[in-house]
TORKOL-4160 file (C-alpha; in steps of 0.2 Angstrom, whole numbers, padded with zeros to 4 digits, m for minus):
280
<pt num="1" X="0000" Y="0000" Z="0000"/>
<pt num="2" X="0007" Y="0017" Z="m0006"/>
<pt num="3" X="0002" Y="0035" Z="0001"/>
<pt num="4" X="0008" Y="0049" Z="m0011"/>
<pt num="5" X="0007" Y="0066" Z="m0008"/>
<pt num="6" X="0017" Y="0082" Z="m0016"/>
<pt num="7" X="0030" Y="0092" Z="m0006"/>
<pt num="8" X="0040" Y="0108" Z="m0012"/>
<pt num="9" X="0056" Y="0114" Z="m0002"/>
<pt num="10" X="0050" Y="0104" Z="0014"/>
<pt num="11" X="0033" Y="0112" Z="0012"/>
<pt num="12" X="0015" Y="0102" Z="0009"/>
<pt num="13" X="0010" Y="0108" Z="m0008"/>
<pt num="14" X="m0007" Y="0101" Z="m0007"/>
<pt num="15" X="m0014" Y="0091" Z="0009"/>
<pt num="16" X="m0023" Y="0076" Z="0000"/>
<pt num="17" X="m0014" Y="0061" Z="m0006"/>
<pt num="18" X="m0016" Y="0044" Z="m0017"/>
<pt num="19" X="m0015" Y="0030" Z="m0010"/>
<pt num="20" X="m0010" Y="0011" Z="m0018"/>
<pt num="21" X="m0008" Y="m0005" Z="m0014"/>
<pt num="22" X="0003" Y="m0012" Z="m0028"/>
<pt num="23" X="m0006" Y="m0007" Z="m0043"/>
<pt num="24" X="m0023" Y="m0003" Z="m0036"/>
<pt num="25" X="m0029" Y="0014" Z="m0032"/>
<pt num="26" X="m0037" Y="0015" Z="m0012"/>
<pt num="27" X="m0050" Y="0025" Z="m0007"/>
<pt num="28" X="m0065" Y="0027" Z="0004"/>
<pt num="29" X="m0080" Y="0018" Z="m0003"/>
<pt num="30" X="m0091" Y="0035" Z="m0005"/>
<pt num="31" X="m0076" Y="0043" Z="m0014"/>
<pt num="32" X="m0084" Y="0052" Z="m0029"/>
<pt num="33" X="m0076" Y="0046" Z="m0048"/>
<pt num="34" X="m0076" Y="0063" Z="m0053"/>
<pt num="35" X="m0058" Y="0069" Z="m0040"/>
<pt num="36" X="m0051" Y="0053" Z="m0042"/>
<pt num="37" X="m0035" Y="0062" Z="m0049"/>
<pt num="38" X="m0036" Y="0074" Z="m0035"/>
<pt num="39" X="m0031" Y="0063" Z="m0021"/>
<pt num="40" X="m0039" Y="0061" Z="m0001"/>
<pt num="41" X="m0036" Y="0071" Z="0014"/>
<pt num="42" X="m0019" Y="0064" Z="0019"/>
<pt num="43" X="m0027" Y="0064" Z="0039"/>
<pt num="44" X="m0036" Y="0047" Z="0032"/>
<pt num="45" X="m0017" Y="0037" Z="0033"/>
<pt num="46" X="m0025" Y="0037" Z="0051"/>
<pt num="47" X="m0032" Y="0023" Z="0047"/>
<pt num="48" X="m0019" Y="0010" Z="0043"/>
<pt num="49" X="m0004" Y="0006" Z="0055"/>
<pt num="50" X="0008" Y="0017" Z="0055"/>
<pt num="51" X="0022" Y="0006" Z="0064"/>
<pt num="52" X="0022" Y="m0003" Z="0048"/>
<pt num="53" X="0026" Y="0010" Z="0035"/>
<pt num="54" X="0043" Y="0016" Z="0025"/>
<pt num="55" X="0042" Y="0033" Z="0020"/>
<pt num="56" X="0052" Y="0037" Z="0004"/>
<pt num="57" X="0053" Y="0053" Z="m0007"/>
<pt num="58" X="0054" Y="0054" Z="m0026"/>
<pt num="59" X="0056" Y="0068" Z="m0038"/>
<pt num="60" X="0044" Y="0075" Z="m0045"/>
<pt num="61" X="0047" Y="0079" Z="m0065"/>
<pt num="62" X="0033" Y="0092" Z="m0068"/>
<pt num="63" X="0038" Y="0103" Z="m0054"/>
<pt num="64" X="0059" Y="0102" Z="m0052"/>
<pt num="65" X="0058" Y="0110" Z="m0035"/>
<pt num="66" X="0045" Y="0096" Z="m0030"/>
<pt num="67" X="0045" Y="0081" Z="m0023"/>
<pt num="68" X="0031" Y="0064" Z="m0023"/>
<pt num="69" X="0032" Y="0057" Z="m0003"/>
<pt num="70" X="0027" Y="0040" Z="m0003"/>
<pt num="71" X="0023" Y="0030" Z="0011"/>
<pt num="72" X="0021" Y="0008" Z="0010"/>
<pt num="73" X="0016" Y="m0005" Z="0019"/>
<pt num="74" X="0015" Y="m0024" Z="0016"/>
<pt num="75" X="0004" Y="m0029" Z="0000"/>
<pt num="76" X="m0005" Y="m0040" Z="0011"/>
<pt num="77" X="m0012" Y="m0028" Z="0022"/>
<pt num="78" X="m0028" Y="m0029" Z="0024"/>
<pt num="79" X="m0039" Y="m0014" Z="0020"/>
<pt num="80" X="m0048" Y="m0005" Z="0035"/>
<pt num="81" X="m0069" Y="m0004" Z="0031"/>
<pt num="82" X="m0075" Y="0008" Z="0022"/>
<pt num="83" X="m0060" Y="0005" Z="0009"/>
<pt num="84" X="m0060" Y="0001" Z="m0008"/>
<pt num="85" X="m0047" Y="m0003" Z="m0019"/>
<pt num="86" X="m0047" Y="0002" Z="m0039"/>
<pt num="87" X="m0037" Y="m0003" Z="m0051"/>
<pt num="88" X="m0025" Y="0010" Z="m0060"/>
<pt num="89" X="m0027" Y="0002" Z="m0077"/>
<pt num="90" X="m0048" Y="0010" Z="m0074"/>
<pt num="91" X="m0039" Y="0025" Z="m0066"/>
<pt num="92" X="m0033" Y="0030" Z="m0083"/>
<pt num="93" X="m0049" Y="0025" Z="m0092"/>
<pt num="94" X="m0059" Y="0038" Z="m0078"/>
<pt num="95" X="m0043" Y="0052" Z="m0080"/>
<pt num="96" X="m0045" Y="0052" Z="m0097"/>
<pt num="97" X="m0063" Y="0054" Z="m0099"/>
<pt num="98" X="m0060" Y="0071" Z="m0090"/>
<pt num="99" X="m0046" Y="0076" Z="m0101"/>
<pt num="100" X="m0031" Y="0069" Z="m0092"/>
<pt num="101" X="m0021" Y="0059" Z="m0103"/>
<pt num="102" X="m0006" Y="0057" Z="m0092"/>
<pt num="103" X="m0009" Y="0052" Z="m0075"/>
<pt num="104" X="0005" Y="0062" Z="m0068"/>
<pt num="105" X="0011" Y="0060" Z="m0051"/>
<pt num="106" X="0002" Y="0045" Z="m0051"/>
<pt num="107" X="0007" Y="0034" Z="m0062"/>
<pt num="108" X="0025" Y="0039" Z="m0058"/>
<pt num="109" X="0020" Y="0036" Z="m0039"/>
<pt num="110" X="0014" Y="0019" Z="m0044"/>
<pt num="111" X="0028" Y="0014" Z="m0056"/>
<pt num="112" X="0043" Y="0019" Z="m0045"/>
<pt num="113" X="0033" Y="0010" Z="m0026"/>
<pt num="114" X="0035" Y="m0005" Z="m0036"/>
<pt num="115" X="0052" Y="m0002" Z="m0042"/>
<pt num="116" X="0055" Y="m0001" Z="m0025"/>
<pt num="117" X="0048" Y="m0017" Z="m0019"/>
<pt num="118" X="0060" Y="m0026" Z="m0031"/>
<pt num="119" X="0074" Y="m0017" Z="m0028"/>
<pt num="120" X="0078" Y="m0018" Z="m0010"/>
<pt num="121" X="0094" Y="m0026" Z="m0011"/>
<pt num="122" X="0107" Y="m0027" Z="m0021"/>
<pt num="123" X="0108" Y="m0037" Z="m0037"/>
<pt num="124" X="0128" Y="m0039" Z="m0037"/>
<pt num="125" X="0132" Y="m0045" Z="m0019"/>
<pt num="126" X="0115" Y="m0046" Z="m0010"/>
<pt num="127" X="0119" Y="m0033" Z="0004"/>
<pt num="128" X="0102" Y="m0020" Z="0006"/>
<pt num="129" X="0102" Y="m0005" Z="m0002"/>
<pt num="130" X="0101" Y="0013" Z="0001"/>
<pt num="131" X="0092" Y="0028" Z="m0003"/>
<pt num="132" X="0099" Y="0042" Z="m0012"/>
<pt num="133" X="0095" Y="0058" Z="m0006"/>
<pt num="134" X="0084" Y="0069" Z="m0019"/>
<pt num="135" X="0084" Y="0056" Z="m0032"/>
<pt num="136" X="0074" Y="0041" Z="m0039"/>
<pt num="137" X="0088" Y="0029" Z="m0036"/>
<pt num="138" X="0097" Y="0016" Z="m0025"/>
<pt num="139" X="0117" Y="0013" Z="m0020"/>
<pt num="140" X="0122" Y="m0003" Z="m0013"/>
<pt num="141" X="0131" Y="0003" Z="0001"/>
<pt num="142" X="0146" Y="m0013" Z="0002"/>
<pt num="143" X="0150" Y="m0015" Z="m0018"/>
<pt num="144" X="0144" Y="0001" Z="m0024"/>
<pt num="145" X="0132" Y="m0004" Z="m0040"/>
<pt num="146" X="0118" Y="0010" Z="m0044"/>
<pt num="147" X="0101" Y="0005" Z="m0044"/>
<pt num="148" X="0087" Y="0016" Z="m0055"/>
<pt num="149" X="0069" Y="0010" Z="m0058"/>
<pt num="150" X="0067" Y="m0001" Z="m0073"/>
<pt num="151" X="0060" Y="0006" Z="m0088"/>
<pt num="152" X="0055" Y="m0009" Z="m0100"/>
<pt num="153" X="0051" Y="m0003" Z="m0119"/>
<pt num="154" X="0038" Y="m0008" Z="m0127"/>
<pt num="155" X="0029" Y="m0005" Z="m0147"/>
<pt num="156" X="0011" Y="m0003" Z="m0150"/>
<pt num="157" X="0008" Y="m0002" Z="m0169"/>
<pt num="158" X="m0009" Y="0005" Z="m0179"/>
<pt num="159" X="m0009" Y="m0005" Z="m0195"/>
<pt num="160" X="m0018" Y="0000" Z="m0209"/>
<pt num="161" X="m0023" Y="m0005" Z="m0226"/>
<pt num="162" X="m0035" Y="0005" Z="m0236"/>
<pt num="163" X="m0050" Y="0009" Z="m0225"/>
<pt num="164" X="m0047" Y="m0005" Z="m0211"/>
<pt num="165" X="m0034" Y="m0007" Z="m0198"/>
<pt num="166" X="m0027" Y="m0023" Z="m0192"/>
<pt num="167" X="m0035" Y="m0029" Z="m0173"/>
<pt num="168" X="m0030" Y="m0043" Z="m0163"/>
<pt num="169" X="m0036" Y="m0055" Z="m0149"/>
<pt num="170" X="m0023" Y="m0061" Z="m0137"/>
<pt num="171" X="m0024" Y="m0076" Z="m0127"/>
<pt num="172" X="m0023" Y="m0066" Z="m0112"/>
<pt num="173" X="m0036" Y="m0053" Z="m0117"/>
<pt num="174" X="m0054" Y="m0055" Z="m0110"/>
<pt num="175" X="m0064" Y="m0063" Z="m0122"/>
<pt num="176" X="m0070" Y="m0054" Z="m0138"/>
<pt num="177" X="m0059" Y="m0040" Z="m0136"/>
<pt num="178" X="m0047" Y="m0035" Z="m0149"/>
<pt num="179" X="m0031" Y="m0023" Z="m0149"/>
<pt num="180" X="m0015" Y="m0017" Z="m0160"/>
<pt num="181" X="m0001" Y="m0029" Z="m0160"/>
<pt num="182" X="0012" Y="m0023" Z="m0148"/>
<pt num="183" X="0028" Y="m0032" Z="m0142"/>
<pt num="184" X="0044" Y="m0028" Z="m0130"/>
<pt num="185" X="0060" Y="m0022" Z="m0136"/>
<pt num="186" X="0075" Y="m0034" Z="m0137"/>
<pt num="187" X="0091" Y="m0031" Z="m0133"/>
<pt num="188" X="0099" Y="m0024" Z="m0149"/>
<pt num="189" X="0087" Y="m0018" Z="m0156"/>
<pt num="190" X="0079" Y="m0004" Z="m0164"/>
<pt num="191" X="0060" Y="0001" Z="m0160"/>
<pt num="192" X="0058" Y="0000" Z="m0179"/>
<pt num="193" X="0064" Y="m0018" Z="m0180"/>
<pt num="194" X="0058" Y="m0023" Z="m0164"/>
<pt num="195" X="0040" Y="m0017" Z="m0173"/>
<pt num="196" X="0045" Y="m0028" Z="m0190"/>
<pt num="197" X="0050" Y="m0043" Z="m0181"/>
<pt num="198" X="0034" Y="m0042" Z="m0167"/>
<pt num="199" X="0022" Y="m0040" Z="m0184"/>
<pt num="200" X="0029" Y="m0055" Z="m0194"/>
<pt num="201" X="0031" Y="m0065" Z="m0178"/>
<pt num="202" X="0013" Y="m0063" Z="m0172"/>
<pt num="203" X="0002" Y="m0060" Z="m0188"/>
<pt num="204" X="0014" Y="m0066" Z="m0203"/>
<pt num="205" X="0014" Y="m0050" Z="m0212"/>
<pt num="206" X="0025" Y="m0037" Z="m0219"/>
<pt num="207" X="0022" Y="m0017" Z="m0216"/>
<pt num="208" X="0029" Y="m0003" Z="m0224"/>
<pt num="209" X="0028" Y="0017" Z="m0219"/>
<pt num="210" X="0032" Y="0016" Z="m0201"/>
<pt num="211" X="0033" Y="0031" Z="m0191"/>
<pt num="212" X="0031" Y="0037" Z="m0173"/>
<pt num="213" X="0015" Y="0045" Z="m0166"/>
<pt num="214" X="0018" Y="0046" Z="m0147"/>
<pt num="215" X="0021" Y="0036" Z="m0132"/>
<pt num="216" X="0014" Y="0032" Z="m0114"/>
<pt num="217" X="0020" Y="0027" Z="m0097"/>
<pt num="218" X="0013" Y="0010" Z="m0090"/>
<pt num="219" X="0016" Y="0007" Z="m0076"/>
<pt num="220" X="0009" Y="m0012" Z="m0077"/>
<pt num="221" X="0025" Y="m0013" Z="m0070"/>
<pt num="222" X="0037" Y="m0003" Z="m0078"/>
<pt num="223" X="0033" Y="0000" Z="m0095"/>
<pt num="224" X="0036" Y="0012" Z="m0109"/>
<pt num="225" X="0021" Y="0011" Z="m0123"/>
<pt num="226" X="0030" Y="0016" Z="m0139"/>
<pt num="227" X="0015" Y="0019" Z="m0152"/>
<pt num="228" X="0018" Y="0020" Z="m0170"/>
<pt num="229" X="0007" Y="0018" Z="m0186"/>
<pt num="230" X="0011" Y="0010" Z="m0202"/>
<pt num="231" X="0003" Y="0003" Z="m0218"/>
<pt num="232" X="0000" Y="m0015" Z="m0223"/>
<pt num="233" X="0013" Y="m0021" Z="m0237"/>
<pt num="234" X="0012" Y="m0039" Z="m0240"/>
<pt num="235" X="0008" Y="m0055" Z="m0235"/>
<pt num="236" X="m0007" Y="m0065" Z="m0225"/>
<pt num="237" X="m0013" Y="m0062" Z="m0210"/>
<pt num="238" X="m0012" Y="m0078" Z="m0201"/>
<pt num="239" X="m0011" Y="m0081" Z="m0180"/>
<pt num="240" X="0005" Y="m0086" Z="m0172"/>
<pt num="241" X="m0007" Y="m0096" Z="m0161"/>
<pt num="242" X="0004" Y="m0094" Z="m0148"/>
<pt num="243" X="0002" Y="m0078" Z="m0142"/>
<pt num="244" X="m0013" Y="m0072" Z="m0154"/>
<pt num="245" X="m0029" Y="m0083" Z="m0156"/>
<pt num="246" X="m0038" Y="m0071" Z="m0168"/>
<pt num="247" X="m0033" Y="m0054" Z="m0181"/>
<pt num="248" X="m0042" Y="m0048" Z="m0195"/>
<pt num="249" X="m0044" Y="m0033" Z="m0203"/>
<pt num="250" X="m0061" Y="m0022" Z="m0199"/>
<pt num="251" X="m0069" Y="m0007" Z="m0203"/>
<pt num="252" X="m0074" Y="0008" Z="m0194"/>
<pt num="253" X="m0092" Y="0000" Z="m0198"/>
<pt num="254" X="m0089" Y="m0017" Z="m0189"/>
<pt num="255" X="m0079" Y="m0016" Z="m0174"/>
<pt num="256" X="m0076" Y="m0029" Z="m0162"/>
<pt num="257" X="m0074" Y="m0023" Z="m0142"/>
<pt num="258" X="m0061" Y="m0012" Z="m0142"/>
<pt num="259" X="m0048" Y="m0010" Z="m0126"/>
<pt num="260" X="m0053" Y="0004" Z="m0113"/>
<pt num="261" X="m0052" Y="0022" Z="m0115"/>
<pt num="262" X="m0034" Y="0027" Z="m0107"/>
<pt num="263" X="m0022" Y="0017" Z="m0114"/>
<pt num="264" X="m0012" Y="0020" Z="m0130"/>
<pt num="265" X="m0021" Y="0007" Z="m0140"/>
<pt num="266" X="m0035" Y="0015" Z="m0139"/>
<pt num="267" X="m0028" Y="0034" Z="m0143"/>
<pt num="268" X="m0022" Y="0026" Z="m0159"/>
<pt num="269" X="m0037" Y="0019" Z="m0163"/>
<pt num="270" X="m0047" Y="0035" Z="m0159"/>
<pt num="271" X="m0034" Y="0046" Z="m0172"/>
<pt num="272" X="m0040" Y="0032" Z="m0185"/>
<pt num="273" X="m0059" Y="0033" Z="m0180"/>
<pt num="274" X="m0056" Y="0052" Z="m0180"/>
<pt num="275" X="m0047" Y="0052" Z="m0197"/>
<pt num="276" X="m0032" Y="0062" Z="m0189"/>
<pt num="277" X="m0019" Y="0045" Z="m0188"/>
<pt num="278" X="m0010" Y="0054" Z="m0206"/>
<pt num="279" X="m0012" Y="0072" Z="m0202"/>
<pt num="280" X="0006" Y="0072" Z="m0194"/>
């Protein structure tokens, strides 16, 4: 469980926080939808066991002379009543449904607790790791290696051919819905080749036109979304069956369930939908 609030020069910026457990947003069951991204009064912490809590600070990047305090207890703490616990995937899905795309403090707040959960000791000689002061980062204090989060790459492409745009359902996808075909960047690799190799791979087809369009955090854990767009060259779409069950090519006239507002995915689609994917 994570409380984050925002400090600036020692001083409270704003006196409500977020709170997580792992991926999961807390708050109080009568907590209206519409403030989600505004946080709780920091007095509700109250609640929880404080004997049990480690109290870190992070920078913040909006606000350089700022800093995200998080505070984290066991992931297996049991939520006082009142509580409930939402996921930050429908986070993103309610934040951009106001207008906020990004998540801000949030997200990085989410990202970097689990960073830290994973990253307690040292992965050269074993021995606990330390803080450093004012940064996102962690020294082994006995060998000396340099810990920052982990930050995993990762392409997202819109492929289209004509009037349609390639969909897919993976395995792991809830039944009937379909997305862009994405895959994580290997070492040696270029995001261009990485996007090529994850196409033929999953789909068995060739692509040509590749360009970037934009990129979001995802903290699912530690993910960088890298979307890019590009136009059906060759070949025929068949399912690697390993990963992929289902693609085809649709229409904007027979959609299948698409994923949820929020995530790049579904910004890529929208610029298709909107017929703004090729303005840029």
């Amino acid at each position: 469980m994570i409380f984050c609030l925002l400090f600036e020069k020692g001083n409270i910026l704003n006196e409500n926080a977020f709170f997580f457990q792992g991926d999961t947003l807390l708050l109080p069951e009568d907590f209206p939808d519409s403030a989600i991204n505004k946080g709780i009064p920091l007095d509700l912490s109250e609640d929880f066991d404080k004997n049990i809590l480690d109290i870190f600070d992070i920078p913040s990047i909006d606000k350089p002379s700022s800093v995200i305090r998080a505070v984290s207890v066991a992931a297996q703490t049991v939520l006082p009543p009142g509580w409930k616990g939402v996921p930050v995937r429908r986070v993103l899905t309610l934040l951009s449904a106001s207008g906020d795309l990004e998540g801000g403090g949030l997200i990085r707040a989410c990202h970097i607790a689990q960073w830290r959960q994973e990253s307690r000791c040292c992965g050269s000689c074993g021995a606990k790791n330390s803080d450093v002061s004012g940064e996102a980062q962690r020294i082994c204090p006995v060998c000396g290696r340099i810990e920052f989060p982990r930050i995993c790459p990762a392409v997202i492409v819109i492929i289209t051919d004509e009037e349609k745009i390639l969909l897919a359902h993976n395995k792991k996808f809830r039944a009937g819905v379909y997305s862009l075909i994405s895959g994580f960047n290997e070492a040696g690799e270029t995001l261009e080749s990485t996007l090529v190799r994850e196409i033929r791979e999953e789909v068995n087809i060739e692509v040509r036109d590749i360009v970037y369009v934009k990129s979001q955090p995802w903290p699912f854990p530690n993910s960088l979304m890298i979307g890019f767009r590009a136009r059906f060259l060759s070949g025929t779409v068949k399912p690697d069956g390993i990963e992929i069950e289902d693609a085809a090519w649709f229409s904007k006239d027979n959609l299948p369930e698409l994923p949820a507002e929020g995530s790049l995915s579904r910004s890529l689609i929208n610029s298709w939908l909107a017929g703004n994917l090729y303005e840029n």
